[in-house]
PDB file of N, CA, C and O in Angstrom:
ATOM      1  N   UNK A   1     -47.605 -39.743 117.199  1.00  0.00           N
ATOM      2  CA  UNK A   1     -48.520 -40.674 116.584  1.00  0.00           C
ATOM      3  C   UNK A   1     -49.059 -40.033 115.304  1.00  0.00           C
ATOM      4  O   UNK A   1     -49.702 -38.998 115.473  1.00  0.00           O
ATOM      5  N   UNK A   2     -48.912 -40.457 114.098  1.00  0.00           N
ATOM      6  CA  UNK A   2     -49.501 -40.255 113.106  1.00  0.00           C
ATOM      7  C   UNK A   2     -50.881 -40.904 112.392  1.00  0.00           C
ATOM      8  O   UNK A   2     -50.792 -42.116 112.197  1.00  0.00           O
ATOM      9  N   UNK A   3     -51.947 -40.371 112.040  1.00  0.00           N
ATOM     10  CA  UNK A   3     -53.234 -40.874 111.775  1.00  0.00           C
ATOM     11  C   UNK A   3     -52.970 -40.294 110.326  1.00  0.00           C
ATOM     12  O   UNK A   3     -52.365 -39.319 109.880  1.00  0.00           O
ATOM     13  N   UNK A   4     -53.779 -41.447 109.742  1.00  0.00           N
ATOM     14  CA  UNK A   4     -54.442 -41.429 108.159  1.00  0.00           C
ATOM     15  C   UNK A   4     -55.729 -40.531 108.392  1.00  0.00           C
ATOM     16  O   UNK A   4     -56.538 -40.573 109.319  1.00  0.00           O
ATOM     17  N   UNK A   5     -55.681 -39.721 107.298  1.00  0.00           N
ATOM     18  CA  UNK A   5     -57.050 -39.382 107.628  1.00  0.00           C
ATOM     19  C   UNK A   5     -57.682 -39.300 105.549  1.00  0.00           C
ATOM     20  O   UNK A   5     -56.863 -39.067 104.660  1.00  0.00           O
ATOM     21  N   UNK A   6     -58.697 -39.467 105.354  1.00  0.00           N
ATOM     22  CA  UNK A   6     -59.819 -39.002 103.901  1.00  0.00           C
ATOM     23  C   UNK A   6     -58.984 -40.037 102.928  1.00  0.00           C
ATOM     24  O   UNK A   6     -58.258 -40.934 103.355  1.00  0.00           O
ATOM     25  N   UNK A   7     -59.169 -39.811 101.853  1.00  0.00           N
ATOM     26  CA  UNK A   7     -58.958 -40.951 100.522  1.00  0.00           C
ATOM     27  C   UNK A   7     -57.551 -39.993 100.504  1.00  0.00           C
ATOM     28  O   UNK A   7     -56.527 -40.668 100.399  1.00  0.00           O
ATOM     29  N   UNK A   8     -57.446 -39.239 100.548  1.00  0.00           N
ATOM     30  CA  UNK A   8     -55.860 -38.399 100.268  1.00  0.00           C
ATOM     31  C   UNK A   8     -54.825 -38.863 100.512  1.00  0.00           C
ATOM     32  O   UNK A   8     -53.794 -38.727  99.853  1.00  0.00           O
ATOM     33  N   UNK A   9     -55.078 -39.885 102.171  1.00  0.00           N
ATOM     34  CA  UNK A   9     -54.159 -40.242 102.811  1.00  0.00           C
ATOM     35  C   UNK A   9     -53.131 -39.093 103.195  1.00  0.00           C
ATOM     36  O   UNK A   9     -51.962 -38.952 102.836  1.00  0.00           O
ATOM     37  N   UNK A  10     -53.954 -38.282 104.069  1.00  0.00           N
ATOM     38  CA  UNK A  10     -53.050 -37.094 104.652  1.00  0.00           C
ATOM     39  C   UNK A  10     -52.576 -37.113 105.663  1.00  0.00           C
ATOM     40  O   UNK A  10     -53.426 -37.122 106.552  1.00  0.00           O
ATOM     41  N   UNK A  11     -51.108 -37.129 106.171  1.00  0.00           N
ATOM     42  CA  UNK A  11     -50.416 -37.802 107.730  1.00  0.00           C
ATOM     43  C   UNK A  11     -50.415 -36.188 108.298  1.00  0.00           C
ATOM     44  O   UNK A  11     -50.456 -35.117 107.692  1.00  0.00           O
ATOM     45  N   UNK A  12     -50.357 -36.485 109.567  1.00  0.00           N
ATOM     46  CA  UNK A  12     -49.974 -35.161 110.610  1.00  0.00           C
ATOM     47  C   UNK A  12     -48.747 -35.548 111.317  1.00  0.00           C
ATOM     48  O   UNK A  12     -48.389 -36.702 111.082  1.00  0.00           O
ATOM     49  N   UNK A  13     -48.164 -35.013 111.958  1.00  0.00           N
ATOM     50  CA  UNK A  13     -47.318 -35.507 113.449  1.00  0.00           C
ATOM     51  C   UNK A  13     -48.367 -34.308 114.385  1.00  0.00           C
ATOM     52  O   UNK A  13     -49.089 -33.342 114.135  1.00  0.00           O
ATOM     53  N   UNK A  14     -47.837 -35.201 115.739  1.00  0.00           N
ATOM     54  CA  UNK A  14     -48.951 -34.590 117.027  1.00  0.00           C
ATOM     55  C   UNK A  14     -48.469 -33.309 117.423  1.00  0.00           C
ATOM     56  O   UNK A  14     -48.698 -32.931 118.572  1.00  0.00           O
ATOM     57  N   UNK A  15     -47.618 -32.347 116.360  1.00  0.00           N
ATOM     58  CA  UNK A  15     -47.342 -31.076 117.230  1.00  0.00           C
ATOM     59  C   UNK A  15     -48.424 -29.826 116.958  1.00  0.00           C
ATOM     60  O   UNK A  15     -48.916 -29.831 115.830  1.00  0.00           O
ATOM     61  N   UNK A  16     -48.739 -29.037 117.625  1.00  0.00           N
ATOM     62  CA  UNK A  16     -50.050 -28.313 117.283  1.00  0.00           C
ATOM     63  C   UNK A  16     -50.007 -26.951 116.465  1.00  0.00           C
ATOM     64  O   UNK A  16     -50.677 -25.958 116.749  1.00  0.00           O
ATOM     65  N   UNK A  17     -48.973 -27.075 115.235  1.00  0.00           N
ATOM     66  CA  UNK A  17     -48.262 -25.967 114.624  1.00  0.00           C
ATOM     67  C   UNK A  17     -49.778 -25.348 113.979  1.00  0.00           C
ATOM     68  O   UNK A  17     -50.558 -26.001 113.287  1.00  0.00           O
ATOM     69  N   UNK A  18     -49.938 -24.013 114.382  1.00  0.00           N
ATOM     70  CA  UNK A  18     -50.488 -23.362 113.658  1.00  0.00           C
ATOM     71  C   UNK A  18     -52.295 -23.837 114.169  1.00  0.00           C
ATOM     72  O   UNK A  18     -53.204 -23.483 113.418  1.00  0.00           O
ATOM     73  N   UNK A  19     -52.642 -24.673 115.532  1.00  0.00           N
ATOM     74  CA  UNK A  19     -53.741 -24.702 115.690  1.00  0.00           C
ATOM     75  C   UNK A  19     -53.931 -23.649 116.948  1.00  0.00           C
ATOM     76  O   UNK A  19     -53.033 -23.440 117.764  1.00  0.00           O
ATOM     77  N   UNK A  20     -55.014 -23.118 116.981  1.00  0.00           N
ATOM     78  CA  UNK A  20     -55.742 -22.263 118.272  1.00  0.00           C
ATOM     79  C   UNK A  20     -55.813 -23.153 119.435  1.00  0.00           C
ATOM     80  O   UNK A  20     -56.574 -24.121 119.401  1.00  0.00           O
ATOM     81  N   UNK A  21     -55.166 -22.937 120.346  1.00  0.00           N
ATOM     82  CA  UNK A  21     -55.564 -23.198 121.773  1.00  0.00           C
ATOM     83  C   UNK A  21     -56.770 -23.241 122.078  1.00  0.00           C
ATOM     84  O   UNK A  21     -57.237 -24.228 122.647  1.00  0.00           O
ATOM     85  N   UNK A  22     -57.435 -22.275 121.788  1.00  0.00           N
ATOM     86  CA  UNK A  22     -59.074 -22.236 121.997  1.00  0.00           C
ATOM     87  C   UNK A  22     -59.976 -23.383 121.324  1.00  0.00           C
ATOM     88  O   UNK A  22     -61.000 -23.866 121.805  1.00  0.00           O
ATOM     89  N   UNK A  23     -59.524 -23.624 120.421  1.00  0.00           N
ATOM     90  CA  UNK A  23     -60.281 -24.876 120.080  1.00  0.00           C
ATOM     91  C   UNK A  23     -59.767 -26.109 120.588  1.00  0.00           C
ATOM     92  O   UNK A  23     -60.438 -27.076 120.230  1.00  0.00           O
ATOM     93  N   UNK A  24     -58.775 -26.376 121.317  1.00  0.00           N
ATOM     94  CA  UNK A  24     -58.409 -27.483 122.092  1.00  0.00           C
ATOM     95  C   UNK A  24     -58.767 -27.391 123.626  1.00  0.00           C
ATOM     96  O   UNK A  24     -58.343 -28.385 124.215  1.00  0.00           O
ATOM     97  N   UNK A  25     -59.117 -26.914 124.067  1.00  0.00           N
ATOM     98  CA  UNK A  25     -60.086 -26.516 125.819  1.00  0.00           C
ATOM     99  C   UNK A  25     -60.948 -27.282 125.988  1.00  0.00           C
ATOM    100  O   UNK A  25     -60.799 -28.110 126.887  1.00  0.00           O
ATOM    101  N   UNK A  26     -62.196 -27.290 125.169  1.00  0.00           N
ATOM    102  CA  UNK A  26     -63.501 -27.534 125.622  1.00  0.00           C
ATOM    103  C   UNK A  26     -64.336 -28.691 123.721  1.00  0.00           C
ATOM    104  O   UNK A  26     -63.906 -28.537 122.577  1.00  0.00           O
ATOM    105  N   UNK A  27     -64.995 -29.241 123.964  1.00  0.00           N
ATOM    106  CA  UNK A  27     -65.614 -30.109 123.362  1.00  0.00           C
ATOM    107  C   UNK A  27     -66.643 -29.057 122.449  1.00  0.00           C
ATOM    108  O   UNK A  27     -67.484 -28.291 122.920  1.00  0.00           O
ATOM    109  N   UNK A  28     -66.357 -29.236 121.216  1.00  0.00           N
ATOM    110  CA  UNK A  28     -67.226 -27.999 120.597  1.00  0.00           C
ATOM    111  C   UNK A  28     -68.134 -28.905 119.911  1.00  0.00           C
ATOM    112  O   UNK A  28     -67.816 -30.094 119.890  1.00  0.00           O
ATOM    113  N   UNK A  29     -69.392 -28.478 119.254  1.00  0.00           N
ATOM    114  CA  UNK A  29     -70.356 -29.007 118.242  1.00  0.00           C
ATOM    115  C   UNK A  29     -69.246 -30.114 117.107  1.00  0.00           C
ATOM    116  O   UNK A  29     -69.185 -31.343 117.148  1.00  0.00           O
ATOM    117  N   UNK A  30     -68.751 -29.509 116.503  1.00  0.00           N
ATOM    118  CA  UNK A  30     -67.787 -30.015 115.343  1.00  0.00           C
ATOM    119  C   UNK A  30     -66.492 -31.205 115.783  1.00  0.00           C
ATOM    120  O   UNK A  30     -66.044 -32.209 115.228  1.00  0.00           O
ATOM    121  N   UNK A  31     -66.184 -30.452 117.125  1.00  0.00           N
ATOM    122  CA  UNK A  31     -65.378 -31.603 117.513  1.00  0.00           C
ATOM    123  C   UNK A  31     -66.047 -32.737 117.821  1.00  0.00           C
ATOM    124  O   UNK A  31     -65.494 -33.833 117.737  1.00  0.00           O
ATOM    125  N   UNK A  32     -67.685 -32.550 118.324  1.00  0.00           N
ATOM    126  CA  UNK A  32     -68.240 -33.593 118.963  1.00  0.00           C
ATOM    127  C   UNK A  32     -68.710 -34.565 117.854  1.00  0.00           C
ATOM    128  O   UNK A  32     -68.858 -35.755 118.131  1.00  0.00           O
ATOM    129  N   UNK A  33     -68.970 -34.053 116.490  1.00  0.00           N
ATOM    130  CA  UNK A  33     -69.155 -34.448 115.441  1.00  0.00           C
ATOM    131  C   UNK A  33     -68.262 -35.371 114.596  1.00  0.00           C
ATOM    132  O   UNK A  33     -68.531 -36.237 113.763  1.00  0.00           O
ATOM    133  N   UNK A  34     -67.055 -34.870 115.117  1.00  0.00           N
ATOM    134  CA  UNK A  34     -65.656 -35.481 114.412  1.00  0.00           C
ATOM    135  C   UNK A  34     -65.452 -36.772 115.431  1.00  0.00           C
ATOM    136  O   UNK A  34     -65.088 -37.889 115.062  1.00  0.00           O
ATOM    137  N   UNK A  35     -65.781 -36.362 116.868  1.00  0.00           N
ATOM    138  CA  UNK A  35     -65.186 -37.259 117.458  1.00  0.00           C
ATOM    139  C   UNK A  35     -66.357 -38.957 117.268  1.00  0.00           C
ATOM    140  O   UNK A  35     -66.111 -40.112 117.615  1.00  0.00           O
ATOM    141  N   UNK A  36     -67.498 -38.403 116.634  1.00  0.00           N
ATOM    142  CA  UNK A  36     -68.988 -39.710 116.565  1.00  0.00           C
ATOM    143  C   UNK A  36     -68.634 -40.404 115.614  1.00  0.00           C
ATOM    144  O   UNK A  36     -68.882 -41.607 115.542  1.00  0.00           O
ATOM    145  N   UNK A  37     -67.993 -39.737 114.730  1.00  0.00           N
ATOM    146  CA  UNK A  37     -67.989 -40.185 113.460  1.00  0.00           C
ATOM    147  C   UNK A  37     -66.491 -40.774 113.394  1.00  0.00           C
ATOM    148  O   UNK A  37     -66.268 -41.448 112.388  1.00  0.00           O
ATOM    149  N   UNK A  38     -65.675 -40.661 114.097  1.00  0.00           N
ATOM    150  CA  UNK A  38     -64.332 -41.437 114.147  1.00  0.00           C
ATOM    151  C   UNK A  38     -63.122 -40.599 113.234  1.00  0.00           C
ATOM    152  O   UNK A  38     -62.054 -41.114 112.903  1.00  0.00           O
ATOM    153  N   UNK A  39     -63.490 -39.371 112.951  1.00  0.00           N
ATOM    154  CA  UNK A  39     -62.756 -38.698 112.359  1.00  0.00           C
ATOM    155  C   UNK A  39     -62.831 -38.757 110.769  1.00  0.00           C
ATOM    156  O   UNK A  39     -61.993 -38.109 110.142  1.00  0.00           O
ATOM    157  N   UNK A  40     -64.043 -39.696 109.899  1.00  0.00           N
ATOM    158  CA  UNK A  40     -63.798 -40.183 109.065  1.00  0.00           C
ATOM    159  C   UNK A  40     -64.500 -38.642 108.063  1.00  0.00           C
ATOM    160  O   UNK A  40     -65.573 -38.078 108.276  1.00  0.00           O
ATOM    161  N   UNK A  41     -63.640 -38.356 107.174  1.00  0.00           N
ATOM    162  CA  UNK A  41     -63.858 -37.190 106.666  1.00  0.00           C
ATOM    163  C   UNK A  41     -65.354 -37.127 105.557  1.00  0.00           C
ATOM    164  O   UNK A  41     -66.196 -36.258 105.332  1.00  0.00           O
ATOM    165  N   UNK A  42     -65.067 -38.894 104.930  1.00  0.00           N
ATOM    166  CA  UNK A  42     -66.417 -38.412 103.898  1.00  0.00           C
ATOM    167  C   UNK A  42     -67.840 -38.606 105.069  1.00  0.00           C
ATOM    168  O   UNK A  42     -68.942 -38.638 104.522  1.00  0.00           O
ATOM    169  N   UNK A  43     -67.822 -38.686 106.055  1.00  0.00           N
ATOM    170  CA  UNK A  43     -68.899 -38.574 106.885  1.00  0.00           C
ATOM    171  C   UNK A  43     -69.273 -37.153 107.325  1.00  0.00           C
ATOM    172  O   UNK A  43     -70.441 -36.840 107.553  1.00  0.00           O
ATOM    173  N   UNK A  44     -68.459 -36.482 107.412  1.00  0.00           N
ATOM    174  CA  UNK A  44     -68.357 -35.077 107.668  1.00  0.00           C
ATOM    175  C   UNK A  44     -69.115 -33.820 107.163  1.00  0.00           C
ATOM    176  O   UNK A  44     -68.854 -33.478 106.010  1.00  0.00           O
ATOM    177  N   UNK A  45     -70.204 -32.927 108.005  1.00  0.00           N
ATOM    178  CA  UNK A  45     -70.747 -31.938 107.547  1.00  0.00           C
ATOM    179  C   UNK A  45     -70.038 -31.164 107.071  1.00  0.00           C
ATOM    180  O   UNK A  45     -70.248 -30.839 105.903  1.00  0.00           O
ATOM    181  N   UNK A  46     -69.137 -30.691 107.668  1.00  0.00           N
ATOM    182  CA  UNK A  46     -67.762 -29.736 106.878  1.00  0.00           C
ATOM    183  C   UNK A  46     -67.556 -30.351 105.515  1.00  0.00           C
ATOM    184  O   UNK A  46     -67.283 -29.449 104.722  1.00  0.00           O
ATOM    185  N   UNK A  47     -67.580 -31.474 104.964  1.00  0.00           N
ATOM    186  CA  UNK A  47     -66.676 -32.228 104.161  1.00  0.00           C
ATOM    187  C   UNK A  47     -67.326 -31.886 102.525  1.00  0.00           C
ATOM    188  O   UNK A  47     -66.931 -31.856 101.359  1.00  0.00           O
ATOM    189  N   UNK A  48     -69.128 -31.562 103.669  1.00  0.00           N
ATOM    190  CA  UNK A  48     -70.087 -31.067 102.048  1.00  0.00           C
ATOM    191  C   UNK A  48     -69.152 -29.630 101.531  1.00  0.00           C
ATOM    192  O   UNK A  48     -68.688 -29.836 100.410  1.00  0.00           O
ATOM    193  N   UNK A  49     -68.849 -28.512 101.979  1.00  0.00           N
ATOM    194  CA  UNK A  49     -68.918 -27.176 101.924  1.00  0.00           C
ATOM    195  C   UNK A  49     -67.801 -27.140 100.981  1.00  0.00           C
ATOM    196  O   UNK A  49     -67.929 -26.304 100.087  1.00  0.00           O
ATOM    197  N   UNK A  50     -66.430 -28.051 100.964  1.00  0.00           N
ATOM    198  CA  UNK A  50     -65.766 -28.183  99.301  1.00  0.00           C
ATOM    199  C   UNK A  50     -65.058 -26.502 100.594  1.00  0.00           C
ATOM    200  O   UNK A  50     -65.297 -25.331 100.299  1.00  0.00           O
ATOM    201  N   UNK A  51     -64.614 -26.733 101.301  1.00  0.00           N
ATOM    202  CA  UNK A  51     -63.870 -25.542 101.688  1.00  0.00           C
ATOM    203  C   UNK A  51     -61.994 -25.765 101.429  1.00  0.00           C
ATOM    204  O   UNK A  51     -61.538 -26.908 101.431  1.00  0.00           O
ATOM    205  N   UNK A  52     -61.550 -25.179 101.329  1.00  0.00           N
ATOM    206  CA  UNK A  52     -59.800 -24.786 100.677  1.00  0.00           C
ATOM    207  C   UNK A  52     -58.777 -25.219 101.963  1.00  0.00           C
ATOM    208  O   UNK A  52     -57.561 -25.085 101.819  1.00  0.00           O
ATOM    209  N   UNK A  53     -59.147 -25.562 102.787  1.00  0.00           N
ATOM    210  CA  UNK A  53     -58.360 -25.998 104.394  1.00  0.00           C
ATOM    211  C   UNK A  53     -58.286 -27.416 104.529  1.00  0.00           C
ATOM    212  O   UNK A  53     -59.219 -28.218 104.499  1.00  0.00           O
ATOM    213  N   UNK A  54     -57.030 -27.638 104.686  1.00  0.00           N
ATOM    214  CA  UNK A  54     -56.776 -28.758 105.173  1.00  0.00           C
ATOM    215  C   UNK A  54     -57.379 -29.000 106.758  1.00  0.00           C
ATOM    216  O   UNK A  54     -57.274 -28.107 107.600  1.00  0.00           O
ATOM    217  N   UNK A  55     -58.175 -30.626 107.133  1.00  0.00           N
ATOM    218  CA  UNK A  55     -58.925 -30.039 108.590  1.00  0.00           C
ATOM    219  C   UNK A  55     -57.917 -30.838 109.088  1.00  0.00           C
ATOM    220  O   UNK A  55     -57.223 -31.825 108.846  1.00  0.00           O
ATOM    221  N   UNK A  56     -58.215 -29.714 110.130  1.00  0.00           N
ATOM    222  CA  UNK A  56     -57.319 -30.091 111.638  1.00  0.00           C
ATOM    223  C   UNK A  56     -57.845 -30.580 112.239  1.00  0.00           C
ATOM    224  O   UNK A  56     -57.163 -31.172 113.076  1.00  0.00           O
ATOM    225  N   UNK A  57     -59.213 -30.756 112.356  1.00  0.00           N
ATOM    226  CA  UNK A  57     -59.756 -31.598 113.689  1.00  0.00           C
ATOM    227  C   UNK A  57     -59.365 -32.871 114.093  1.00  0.00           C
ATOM    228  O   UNK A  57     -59.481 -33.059 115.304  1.00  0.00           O
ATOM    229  N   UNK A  58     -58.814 -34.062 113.251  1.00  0.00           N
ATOM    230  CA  UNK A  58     -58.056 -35.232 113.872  1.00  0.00           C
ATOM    231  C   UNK A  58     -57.351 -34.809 114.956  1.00  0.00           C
ATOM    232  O   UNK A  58     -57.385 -35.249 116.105  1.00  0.00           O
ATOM    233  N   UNK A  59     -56.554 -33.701 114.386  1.00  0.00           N
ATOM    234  CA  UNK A  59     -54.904 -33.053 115.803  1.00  0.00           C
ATOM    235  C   UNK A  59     -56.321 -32.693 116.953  1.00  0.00           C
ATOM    236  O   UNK A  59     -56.723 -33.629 117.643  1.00  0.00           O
ATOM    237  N   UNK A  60     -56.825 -31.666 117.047  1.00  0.00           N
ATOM    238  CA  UNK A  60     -57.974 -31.165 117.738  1.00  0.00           C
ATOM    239  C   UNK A  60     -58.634 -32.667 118.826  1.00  0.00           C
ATOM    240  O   UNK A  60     -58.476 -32.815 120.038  1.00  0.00           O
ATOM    241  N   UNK A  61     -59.311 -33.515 117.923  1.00  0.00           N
ATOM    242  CA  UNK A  61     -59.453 -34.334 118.969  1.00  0.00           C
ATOM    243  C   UNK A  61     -58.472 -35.174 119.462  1.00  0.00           C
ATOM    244  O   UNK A  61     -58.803 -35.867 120.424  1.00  0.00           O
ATOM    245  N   UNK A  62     -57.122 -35.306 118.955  1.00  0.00           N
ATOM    246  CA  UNK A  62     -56.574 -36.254 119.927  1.00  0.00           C
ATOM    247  C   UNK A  62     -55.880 -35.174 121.064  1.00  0.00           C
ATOM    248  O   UNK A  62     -55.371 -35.589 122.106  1.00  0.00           O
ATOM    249  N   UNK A  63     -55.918 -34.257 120.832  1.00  0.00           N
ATOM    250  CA  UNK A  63     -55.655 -33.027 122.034  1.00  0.00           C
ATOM    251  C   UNK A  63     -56.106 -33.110 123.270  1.00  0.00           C
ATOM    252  O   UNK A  63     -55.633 -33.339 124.383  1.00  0.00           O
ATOM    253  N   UNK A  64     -57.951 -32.676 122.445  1.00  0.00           N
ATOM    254  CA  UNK A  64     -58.558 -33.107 123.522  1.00  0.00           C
ATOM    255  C   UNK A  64     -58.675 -34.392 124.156  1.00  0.00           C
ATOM    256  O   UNK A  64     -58.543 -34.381 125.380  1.00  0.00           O
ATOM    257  N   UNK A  65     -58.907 -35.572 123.563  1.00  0.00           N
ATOM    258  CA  UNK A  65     -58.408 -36.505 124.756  1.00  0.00           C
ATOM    259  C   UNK A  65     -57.241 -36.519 125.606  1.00  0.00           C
ATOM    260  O   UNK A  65     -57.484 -36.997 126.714  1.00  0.00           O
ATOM    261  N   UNK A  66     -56.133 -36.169 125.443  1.00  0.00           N
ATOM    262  CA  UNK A  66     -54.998 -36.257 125.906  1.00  0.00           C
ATOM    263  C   UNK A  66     -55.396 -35.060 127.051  1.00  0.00           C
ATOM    264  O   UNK A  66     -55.055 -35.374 128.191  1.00  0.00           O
ATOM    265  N   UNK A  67     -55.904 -34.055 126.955  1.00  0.00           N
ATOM    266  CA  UNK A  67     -55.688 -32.861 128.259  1.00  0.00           C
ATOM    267  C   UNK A  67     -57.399 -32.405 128.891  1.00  0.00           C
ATOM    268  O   UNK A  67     -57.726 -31.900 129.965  1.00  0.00           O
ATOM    269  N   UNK A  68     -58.184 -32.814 127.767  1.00  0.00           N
ATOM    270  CA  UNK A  68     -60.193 -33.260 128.990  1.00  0.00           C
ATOM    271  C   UNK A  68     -60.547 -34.119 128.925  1.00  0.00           C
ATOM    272  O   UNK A  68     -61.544 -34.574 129.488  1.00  0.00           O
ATOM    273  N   UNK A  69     -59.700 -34.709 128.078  1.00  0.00           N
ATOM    274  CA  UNK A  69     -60.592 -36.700 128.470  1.00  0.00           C
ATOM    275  C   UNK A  69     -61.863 -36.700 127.195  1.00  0.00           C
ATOM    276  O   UNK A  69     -62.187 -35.798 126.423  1.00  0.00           O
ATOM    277  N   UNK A  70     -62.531 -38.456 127.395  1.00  0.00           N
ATOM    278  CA  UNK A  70     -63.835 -37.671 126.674  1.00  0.00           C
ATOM    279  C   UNK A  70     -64.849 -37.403 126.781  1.00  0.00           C
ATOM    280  O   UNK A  70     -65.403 -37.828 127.794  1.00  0.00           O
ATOM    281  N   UNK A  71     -65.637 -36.583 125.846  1.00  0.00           N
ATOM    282  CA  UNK A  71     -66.480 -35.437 126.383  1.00  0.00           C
ATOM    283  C   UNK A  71     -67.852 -36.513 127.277  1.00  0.00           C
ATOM    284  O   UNK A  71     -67.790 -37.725 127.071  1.00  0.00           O
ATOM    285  N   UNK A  72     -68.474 -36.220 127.783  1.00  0.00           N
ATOM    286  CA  UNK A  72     -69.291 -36.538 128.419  1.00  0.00           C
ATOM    287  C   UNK A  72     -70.503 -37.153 127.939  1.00  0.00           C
ATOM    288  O   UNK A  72     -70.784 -36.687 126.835  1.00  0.00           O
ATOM    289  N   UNK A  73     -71.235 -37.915 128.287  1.00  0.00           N
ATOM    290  CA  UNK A  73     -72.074 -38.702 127.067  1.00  0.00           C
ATOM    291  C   UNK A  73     -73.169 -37.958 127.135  1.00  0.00           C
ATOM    292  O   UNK A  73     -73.342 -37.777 125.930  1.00  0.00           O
ATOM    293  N   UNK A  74     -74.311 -37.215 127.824  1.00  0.00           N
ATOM    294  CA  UNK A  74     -74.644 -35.884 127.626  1.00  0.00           C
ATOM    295  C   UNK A  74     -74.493 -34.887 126.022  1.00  0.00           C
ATOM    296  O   UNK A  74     -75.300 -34.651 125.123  1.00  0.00           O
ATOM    297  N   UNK A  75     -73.664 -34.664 126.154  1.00  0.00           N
ATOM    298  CA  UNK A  75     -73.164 -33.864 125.142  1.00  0.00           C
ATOM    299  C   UNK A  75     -72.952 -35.203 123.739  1.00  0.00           C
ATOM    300  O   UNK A  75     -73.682 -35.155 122.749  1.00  0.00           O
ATOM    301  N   UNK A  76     -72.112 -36.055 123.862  1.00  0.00           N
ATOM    302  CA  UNK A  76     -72.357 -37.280 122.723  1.00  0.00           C
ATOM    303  C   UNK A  76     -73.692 -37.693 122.124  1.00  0.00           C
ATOM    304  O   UNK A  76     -73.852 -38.260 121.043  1.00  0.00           O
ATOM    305  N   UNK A  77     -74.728 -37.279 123.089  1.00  0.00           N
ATOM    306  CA  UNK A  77     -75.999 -37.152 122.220  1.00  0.00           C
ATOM    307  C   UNK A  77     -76.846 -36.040 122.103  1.00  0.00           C
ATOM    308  O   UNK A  77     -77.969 -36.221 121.633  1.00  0.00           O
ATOM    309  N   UNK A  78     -76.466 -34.829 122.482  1.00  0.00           N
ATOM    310  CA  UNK A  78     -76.767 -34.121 122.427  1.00  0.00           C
ATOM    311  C   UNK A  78     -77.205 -33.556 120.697  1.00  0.00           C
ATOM    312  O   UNK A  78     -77.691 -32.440 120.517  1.00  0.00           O
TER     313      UNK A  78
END
């Protein structure tokens, strides 16, 4: 499955080349952030910082849905 993601129009395919396992486990601050906001990048606290990385978090959360489900609503407003 490929997602659009920012005005760039930047495609992925779903393979997890080059992401950390560790950030696909557990529901982090940023993922929980990505996941409120629908992935939409100019909404994004990261998106102020003008950092040199293409983000991975789209791949990241559809991970995590696919292998913890989603995160718990607890934590969604947390």
């Amino acid at each position: 499955m490929d997602r659009i993601i920012s005005e760039n129009i930047e495609l992925y395919s779903p393979a997890n080349e080059g992401m950390s396992d560790s950030i696909t486990q557990n529901w982090t601050e940023q993922a929980l952030e990505c996941y409120s906001i629908n992935c939409d990048c100019k909404r994004c606290s990261l998106a102020q910082g003008n950092y040199s990385f293409i983000c991975q978090m789209p791949k990241v959360i559809d991970t995590l849905l696919e292998t913890v489900g989603e995160p718990d609503k607890q934590l969604k407003t947390a």
